[in-house]
C-alpha positions as CSV (number, residue, x, y, z in Angstrom):
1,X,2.2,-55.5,19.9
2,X,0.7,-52.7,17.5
3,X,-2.1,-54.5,17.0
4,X,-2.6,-55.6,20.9
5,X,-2.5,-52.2,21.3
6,X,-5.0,-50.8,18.6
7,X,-7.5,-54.1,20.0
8,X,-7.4,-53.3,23.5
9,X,-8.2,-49.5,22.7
10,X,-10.9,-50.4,20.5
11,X,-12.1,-52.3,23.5
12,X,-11.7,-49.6,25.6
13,X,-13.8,-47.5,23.4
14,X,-16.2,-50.1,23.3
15,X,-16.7,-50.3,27.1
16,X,-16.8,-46.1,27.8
17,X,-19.6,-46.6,25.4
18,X,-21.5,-49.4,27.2
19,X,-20.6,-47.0,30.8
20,X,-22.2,-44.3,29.4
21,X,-25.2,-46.6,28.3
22,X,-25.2,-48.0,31.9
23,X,-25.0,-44.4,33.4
24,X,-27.8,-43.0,31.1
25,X,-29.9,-46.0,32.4
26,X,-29.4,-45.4,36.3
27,X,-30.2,-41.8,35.8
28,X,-33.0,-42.7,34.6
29,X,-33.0,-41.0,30.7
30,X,-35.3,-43.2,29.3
31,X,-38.2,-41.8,31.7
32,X,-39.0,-42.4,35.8
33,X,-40.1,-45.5,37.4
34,X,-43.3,-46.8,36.0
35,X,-46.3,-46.3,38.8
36,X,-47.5,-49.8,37.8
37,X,-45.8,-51.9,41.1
38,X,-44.9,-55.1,39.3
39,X,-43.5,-52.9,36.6
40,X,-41.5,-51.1,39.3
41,X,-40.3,-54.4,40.8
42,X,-39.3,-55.3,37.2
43,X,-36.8,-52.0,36.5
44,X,-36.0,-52.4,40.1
45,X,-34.6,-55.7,39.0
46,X,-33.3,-54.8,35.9
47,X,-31.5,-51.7,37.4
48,X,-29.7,-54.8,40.0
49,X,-28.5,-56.4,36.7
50,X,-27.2,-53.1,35.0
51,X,-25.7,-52.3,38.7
52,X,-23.6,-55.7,37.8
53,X,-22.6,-55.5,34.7
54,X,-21.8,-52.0,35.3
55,X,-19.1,-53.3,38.3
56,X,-18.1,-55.6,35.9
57,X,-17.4,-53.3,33.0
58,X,-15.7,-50.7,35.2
59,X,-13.3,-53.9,36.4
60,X,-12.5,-54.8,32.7
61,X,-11.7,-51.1,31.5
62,X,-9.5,-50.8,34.3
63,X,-7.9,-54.1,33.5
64,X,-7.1,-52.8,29.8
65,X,-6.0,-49.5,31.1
66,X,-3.4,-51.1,32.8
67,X,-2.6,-53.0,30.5
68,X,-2.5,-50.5,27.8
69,X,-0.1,-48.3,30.1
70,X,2.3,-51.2,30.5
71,X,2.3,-51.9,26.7
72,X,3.4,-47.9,26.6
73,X,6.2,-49.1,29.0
74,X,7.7,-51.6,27.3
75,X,6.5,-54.4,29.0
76,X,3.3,-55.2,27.6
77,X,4.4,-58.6,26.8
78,X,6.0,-59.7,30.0
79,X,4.6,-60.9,33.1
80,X,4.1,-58.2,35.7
81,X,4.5,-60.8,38.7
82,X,7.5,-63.1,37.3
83,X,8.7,-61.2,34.5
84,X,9.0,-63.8,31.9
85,X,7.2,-63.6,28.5
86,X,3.2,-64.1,28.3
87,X,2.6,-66.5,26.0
88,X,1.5,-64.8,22.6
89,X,-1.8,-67.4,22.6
90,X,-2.8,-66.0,26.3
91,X,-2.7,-62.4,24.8
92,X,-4.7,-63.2,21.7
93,X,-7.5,-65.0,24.1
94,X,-6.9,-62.6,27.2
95,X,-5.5,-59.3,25.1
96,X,-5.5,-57.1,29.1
97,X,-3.6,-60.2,30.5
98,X,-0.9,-58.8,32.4
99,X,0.2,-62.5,34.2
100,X,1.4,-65.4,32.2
101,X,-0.6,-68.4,33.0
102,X,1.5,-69.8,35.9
103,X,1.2,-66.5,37.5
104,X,-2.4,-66.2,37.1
105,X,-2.9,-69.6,38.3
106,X,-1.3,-69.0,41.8
């Protein structure tokens, strides 16, 4: 469990880090809008894509969050909907799996 734990906060740390990278890029760090149209359609573009991955990262780091609190419970190893054991190969493949597999598939 120790090392589930110490993976899914290195994770964690890993996706603040991409946020903040994500953030710095929507506020526009890196410089304003290029006056160049076709270059603007290109960031606008671009900006769509980091607007994604953003939603996406955000979804993930709340997945391990929970997942990280329930481990601090006690029941990082059970499943949240059933309460059986997660199998330990789901965990090493999904380490923020909170649902054993027939869980997650209903």
């Amino acid at each position: 469990m120790t090392n589930r734990k110490s993976e899914l906060e290195t994770l964690r740390a890993d996706l603040k880090a991409r946020l903040a990278r994500y953030e710095a890029h929507q506020r526009r760090e890196d410089g304003a809008l290029e006056k160049d149209f076709e270059e603007q359609a290109t960031q606008t573009q671009n900006d769509e894509v980091v607007d994604s991955l953003e939603t996406e990262t955000r979804d993930e780091l709340s997945q391990i969050e929970h997942a990280l609190e329930r481990i601090e419970h006690g029941l990082g190893d059970s499943c949240e909907s059933c309460g059986e054991p997660i199998d330990p190969r789901r965990l090493q493949v999904l380490p923020y799996t909170t649902l054993c597999v027939d869980c997650a598939g209903d």
